[in-house]
N, C-alpha and C positions, 0 to 999 in steps of 0.2 A: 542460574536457576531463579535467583530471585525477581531477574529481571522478568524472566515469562511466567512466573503467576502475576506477577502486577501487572502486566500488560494484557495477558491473555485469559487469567484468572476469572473478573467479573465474566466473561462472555461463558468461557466452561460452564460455571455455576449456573448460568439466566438471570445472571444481577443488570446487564446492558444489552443491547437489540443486535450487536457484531454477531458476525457469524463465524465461526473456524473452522477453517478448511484443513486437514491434515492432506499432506502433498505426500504420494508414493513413489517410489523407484525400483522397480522389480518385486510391488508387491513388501517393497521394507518400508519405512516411515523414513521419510527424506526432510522435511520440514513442513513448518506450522502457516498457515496464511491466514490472518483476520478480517475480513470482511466487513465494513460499516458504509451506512446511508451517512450522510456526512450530517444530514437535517438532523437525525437524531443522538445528535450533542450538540449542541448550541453555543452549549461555552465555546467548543474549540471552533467549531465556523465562523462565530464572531473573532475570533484570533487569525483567520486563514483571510475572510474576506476584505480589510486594509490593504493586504500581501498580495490578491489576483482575486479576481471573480470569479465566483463560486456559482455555477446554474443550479437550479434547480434541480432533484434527483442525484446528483455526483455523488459516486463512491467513493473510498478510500479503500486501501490495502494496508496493512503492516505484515511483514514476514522474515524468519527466519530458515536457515538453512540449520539440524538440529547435532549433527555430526562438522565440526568443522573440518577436518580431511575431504569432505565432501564441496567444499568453496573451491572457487576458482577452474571450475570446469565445467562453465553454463551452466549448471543445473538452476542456479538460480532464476539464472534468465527466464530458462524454461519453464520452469513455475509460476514464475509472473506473467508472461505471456497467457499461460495458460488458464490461470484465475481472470484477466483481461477475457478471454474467452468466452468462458462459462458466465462471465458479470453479464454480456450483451445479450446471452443467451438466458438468464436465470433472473435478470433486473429490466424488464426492458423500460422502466422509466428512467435509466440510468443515461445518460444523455453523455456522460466522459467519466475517466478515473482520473483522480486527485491525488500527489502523495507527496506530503511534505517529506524530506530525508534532511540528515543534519551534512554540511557542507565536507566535515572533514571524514565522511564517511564513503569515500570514493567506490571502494569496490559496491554497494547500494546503489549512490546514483550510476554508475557505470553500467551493473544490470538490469534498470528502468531508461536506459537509452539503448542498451540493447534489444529488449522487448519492446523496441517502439514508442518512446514515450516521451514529450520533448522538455525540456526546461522552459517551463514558462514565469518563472517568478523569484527573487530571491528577497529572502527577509529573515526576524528576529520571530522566533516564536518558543513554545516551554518546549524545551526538549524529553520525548520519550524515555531518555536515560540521561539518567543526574551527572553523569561525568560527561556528556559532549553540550556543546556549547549550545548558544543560541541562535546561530546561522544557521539559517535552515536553505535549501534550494525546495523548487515545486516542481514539479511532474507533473505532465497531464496529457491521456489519449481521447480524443472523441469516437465515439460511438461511427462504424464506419458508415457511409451514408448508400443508398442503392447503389452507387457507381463503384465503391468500393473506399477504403481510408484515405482522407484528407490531404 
């Protein structure tokens, strides 16, 4: 719990620009998704951009799944896929999504390569949660072009 008010907390309140998407499943609350312009944090874009180029416009995502009995049965996927979705449709200067995940957090990156999304980068950066380390891998989808994705 205390990790999702520090991470999700500012956004709730209107203290930062993210957005939070609650993700449903028959209508019950399935998990949380965060939604940010990357431009607006700066600190951490200066921390992403040494690591991979950052365009202009790039989202990020953070999310949880809020039930864990609920893991390990694509839902996740689902939901990222589906915030991928709505970003192209709901951002359109969004040009690709960006997600840094920490290395030893497998089943994460495992659900953003199932929702389509490739490793494009790995490096040291401050991790979201104080107990995983400083490896992070990068993720990243482009925006699909007239002909269709990349």
């Amino acid at each position: 719990m205390e990790a999702v008010i520090r991470d999700f907390g500012p956004a709730a309140r209107g203290e930062d620009p993210s957005e939070d998407l609650l993700a449903l499943l028959d209508g019950r609350p399935l998990g949380l998704v965060q939604r940010s312009r990357l431009a607006d944090f700066p600190d951490y874009l200066a921390e992403l951009t040494p690591i991979t180029p950052v365009p202009e416009g790039a989202m990020s995502i953070d999310y949880l799944i809020g039930d864990p009995r609920q893991t390990g049965r694509g839902l996740g996927t689902a939901m990222i896929r589906s915030v991928i979705e709505r970003t192209w449709a709901e951002h359109p200067a969004a040009g690709c999504v960006l997600v840094p995940v920490s290395t030893a957090n497998r089943a994460s990156w495992r659900a953003l390569e199932k929702a389509g999304m490739r490793r494009v980068a790995e490096g040291e950066l401050e991790p979201d949660n104080p107990i995983d380390g400083r490896e992070h891998y990068l993720y990243r989808i482009d925006r699909p072009g007239p002909s269709g994705p990349p």
